[in-house]
C-alpha positions in Angstrom: 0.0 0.0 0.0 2.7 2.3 0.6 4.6 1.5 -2.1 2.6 3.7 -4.0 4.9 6.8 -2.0 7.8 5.6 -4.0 6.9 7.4 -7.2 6.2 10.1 -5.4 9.3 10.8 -3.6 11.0 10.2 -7.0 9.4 13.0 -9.1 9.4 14.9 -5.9 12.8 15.1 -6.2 13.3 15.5 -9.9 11.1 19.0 -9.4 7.8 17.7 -9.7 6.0 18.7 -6.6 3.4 17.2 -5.4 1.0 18.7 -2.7 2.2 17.5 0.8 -0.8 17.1 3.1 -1.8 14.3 1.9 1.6 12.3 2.9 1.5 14.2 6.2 -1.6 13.2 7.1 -1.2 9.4 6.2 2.4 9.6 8.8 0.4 10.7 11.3 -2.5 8.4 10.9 0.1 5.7 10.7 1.8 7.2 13.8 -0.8 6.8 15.7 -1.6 2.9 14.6 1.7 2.3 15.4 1.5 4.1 19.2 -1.7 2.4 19.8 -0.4 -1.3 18.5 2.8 -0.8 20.8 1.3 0.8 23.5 -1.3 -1.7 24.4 -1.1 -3.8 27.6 -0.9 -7.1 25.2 1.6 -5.5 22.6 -0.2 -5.9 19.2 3.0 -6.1 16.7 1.0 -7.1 13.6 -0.3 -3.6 13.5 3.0 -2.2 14.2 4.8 -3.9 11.4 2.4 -3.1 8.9 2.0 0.8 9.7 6.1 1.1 10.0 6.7 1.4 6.3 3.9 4.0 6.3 5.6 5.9 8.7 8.9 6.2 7.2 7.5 6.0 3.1 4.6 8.9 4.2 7.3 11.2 5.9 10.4 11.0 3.3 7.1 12.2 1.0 5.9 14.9 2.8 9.7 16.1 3.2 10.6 15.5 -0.3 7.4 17.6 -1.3 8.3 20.4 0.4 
């Protein structure tokens, strides 16, 4: 699913801007899966791994579209 950032990041950074609130928003909705799966009293790491990439793919695109 977040593969799709990939592109992004890539014609980001050849000049090609793309609107960044979008990325920003999907970090921090994948923030906050990731605090709630870690932070649970019975530690739920499926939703952690899974939101991770999100994380890091959603952030490097909202920094590359700025």
């Amino acid at each position: 699913m977040y593969v799709s950032y990939i592109p992004q990041i890539f014609d980001n950074l050849q000049g090609f801007k793309s609107n960044p609130t979008q990325p920003l928003a999907a970090a921090f909705n994948c923030t906050l899966w990731v605090c709630y799966g870690f932070f649970r009293e019975k530690k739920d790491l499926p939703i952690v791994i899974a939101n991770i990439p999100g994380v890091i793919c959603a952030f490097i695109a909202f920094l590359t579209a700025l």
